[in-house]
N, C-alpha and C positions, 0 to 999 in steps of 0.2 A: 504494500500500500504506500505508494509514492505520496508525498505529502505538499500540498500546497506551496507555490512560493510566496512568503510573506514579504510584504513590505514594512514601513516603521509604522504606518497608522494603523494596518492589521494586527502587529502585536500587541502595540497598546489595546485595542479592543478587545484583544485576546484575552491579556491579562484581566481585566476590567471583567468582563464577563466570563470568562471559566475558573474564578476562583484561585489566581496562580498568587503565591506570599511570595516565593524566589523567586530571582532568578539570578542562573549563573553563567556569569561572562570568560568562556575557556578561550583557552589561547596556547601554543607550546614552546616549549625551550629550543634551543638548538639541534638537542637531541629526541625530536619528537616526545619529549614525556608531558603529559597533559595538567596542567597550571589551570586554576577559577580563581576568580572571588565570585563571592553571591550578593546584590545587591535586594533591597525588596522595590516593590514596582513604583513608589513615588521616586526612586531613583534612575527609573530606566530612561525617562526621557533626557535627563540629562548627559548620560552616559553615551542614548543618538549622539547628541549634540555636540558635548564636551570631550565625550569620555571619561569613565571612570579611572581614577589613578593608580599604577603599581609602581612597587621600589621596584626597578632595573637590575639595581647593583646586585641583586639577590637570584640572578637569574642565567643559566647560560645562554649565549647567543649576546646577549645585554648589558651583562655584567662587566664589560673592558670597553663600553663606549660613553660618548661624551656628558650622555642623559642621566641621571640619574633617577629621574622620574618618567614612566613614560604613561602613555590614557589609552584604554581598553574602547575601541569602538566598534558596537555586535553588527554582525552583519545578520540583518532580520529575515533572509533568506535560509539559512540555517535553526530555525527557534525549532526545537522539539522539546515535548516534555518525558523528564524521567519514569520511565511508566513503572519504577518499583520503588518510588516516592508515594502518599495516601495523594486520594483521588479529591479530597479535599484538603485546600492550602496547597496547589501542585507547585512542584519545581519542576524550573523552565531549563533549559540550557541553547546557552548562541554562541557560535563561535567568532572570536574580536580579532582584528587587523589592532594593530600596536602602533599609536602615534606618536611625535615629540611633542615637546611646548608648544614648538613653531606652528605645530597643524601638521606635520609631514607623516608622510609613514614611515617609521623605522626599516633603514636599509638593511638590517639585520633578520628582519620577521620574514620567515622561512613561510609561512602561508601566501606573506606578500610577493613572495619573491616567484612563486608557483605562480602567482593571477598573473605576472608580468607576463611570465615567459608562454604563460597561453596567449597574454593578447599581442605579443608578437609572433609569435607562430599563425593565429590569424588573419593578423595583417598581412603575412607571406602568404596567406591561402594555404595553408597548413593545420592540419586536426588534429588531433589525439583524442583517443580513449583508453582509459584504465580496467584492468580488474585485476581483484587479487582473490590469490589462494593461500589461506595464511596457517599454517601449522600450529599446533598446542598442546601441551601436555597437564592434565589431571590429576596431580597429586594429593594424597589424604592430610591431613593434618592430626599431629597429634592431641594427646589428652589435653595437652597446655594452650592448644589452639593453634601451635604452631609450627609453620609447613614441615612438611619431611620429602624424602624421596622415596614414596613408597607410592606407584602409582595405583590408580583406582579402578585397576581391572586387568587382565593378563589378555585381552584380546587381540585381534593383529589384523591385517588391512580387509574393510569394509564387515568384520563380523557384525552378526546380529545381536540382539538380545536375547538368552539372558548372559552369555556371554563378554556381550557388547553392555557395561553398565554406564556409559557414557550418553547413550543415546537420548535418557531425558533429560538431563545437561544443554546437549546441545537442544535440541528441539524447541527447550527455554530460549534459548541462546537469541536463536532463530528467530522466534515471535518478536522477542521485545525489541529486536532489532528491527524487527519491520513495525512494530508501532511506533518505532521513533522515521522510519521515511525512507530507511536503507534497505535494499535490496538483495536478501540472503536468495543464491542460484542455488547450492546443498552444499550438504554435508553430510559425512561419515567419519567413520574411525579410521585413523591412519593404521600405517604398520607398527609400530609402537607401540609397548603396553601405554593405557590411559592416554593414548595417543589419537586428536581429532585434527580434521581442515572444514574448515567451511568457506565456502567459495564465495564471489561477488560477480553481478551481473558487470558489464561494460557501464562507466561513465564518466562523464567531462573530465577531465583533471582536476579539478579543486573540490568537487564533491565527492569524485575517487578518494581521495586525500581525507578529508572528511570525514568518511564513511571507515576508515583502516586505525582512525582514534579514537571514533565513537564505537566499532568495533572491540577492539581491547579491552576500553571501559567494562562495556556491557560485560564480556567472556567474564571480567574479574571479577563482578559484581554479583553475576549468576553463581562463579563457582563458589563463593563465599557462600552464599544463601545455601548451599548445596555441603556447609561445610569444609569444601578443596579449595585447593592453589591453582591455579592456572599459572603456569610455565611458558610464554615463547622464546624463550634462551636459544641461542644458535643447538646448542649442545646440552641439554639436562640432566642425560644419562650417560655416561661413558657404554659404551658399545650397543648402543641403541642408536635409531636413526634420532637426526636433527630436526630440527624445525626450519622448514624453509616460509622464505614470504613469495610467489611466485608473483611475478609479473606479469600481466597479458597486455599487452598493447594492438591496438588498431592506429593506422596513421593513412588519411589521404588527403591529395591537394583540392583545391576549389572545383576541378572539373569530375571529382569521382576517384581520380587515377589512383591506384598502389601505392605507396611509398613505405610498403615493410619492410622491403629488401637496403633499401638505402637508409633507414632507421638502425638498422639492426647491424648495415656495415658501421656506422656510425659510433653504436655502443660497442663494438667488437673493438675498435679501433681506440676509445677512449676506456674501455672498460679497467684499466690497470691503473688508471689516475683516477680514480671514482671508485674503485672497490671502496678505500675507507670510510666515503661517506655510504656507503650500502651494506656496509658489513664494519660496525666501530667497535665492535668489544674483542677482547681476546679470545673469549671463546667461539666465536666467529668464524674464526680459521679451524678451527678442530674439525669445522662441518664438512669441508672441501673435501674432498674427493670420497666421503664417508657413503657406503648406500649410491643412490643417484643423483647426490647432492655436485653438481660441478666440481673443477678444478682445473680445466684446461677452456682457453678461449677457443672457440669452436658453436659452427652452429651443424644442426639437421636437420632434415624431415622427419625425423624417428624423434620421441621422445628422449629411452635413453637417460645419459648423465650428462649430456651436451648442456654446455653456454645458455644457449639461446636454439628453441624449438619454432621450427618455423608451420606451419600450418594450413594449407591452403584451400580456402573451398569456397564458394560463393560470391565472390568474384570479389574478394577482399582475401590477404593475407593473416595471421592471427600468430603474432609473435608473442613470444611467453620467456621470461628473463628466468631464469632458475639460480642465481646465484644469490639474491638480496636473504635478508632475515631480516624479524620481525624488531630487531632491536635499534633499525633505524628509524630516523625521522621521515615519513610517507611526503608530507610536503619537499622536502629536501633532494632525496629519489626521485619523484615524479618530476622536479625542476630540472635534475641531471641529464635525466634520459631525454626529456625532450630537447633541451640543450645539446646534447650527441646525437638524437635524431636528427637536429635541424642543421647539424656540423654534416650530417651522412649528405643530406639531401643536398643541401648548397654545394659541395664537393662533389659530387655525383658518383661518391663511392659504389663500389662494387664487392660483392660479397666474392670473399677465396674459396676455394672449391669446397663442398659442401664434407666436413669430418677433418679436412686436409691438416688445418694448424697445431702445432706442437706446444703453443705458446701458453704456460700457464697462469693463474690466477695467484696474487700475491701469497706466500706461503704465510706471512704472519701479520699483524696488527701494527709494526714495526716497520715492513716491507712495504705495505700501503700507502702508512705514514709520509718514508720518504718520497714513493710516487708521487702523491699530490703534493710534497711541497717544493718538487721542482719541473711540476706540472704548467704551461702558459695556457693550456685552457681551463683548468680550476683557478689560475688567479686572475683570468680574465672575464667568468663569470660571478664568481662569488664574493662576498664581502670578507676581509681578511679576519674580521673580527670572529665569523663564521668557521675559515679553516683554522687561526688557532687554535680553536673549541677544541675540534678535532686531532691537531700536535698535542697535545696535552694527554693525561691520563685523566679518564674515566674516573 
């Protein structure tokens, strides 16, 4: 159930008539983790207007720039309510673009930085759409409440119930993701004890993005209610598979035309300076060449443990990234890739023979590191304040 796009006068009337006392204005760090305040509703209009204030200096992506104050302003397009908040007094949640004093947008806000690169990709007459396939693990929690590694079921890929103990987890999962607007395509049990993915239909880049935070949320929020931990760590279990975040991209120009092939030469080509920000924790690297998690830049028509999965049917290509994890920032990601899409297209790269390359994927957290920092396409797209986020330790 897709949900309406609101403007600022429809939310206020929202509030006003469905009994909402919250609301919280999200927004995320550098490293995709999801930041609110909650304000109550005599605050919202100012918040349109003004925006409501945060300390910067407390924040990654923010914390090494000039502001030290910056104003949260919700983008009303996004309003959903928390549908496991009570049905009266609801909490709302919108996600905010990050201003300065001046009124500008922080060139640091990794949300902002995604609308750009859509609406210059548009104005080249170029498109993108997202979906993801994002992996999870279900752990029990002990007497004390707290987590363990002991997962919640010993099942293995797509079983059923009663085997499959995951299956009313997710099916929660599912619903309350679709009464907040997002689009769950399925889901089942990975290969992995307590091991799930649930997939996402195709959409825009920013509400792609959107949709892979309010995601997470959700997963966390159910498995709690449920007693468990939800795990997306690249690596949770030593000899167990990992958790990957797949990527599906669709890409064409204004007349209709393909541009997968030239997308996908594009991330092949950048992919070795851009691991870090798609893969930033150390355990990150554990996943590569683990199962059919990548490790070698390469694409093919086979699924496989390739790169990048090409797909062709219906008179559109359907590229699938298989190397990212869920431990990065989705806004961040979606900004790169289109970025190396749009380096593929302009260049009028060519994909290398299909399996051919030898060339592999950074071996460590260290190795990526130094990629991107003597990278001139990550310093020529990104704010510096951004990459040293990522020079630094976690």
């Amino acid at each position: 159930m897709e949900l309406p796009e609101y403007n600022v006068d429809d939310v206020l009337k929202y509030i006003e008539e469905e009994d909402a006392k919250f609301i919280r204005l999200a927004f995320v760090d550098a490293f995709g983790i999801q930041k609110n305040i909650s304000v109550m509703p005599g605050e919202l209009k100012k918040a349109f207007e003004e925006g409501a204030p945060v300390n910067a200096r407390e924040i990654a992506g923010f914390r090494r720039g000039q502001q030290g104050t910056l104003y949260l302003k919700p983008d009303p397009k996004t309003l959903s309510v928390l549908p496991w908040r009570p049905d009266s007094g609801k909490v709302l949640r919108m996600f905010c673009d990050l201003y300065t004093p001046a009124g500008l947008v922080s060139d640091t806000d990794t949300r902002h930085l995604l609308e750009k690169a859509v609406l210059e990709a548009e104005n080249d007459g170029i498109r993108f759409r997202f979906g993801a396939e994002s992996e999870f693990y279900l752990f029990k929690k002990n007497e004390d409440g707290l987590p363990t590694k002991e997962p919640y079921d010993e099942a293995g890929y797509m079983d059923i119930a009663p085997l499959d103990r995951c299956e009313n987890v997710r099916r929660e999962i599912c619903l309350t993701i679709e009464r907040m607007g997002l689009a769950p395509e399925r889901s089942h049990h990975e290969q992995g004890p307590g091991q799930n993915e649930i997939d996402f239909h195709f959409a825009k880049p920013l509400k792609a993005a959107d949709q892979m935070t309010t995601f997470k949320m959700v997963v966390h929020t159910i498995a709690d209610k449920y007693g468990l931990i939800a795990d997306f760590s690249p690596m949770p279990l030593s000899g167990k598979p990992g958790n990957g975040f797949h990527i599906n991209i669709f890409a064409k120009d204004k007349d209709g035309q393909d541009m997968a092939e030239s997308v996908a030469a594009g991330i092949l080509e950048k992919i070795p300076e851009m691991t870090i920000f798609l893969n930033p924790t150390d355990n990150s690297y554990e996943r590569f060449g683990i199962n059919t998690a990548p490790d070698r830049i390469n694409w093919s028509s086979d699924t496989g443990g390739n790169l990048i999965y090409l797909e062709k049917g219906r008179g559109l290509t359907r590229l699938e990234l298989r190397s990212p994890d869920a431990s990065g920032n989705p806004y961040l990601v979606y900004f790169l890739l289109i970025r190396a899409g749009l380096y593929g297209i302009k260049n009028r790269l060519l994909l290398s023979k299909e399996g051919e390359s030898t060339d592999t994927l950074p071996a460590s957290r260290k190795e990526a590191q130094a990629l991107a920092g003597k990278s001139e396409f990550i310093s020529s797209v990104l704010p510096q304040e951004i990459i040293d986020e990522y020079m630094g330790e976690l």
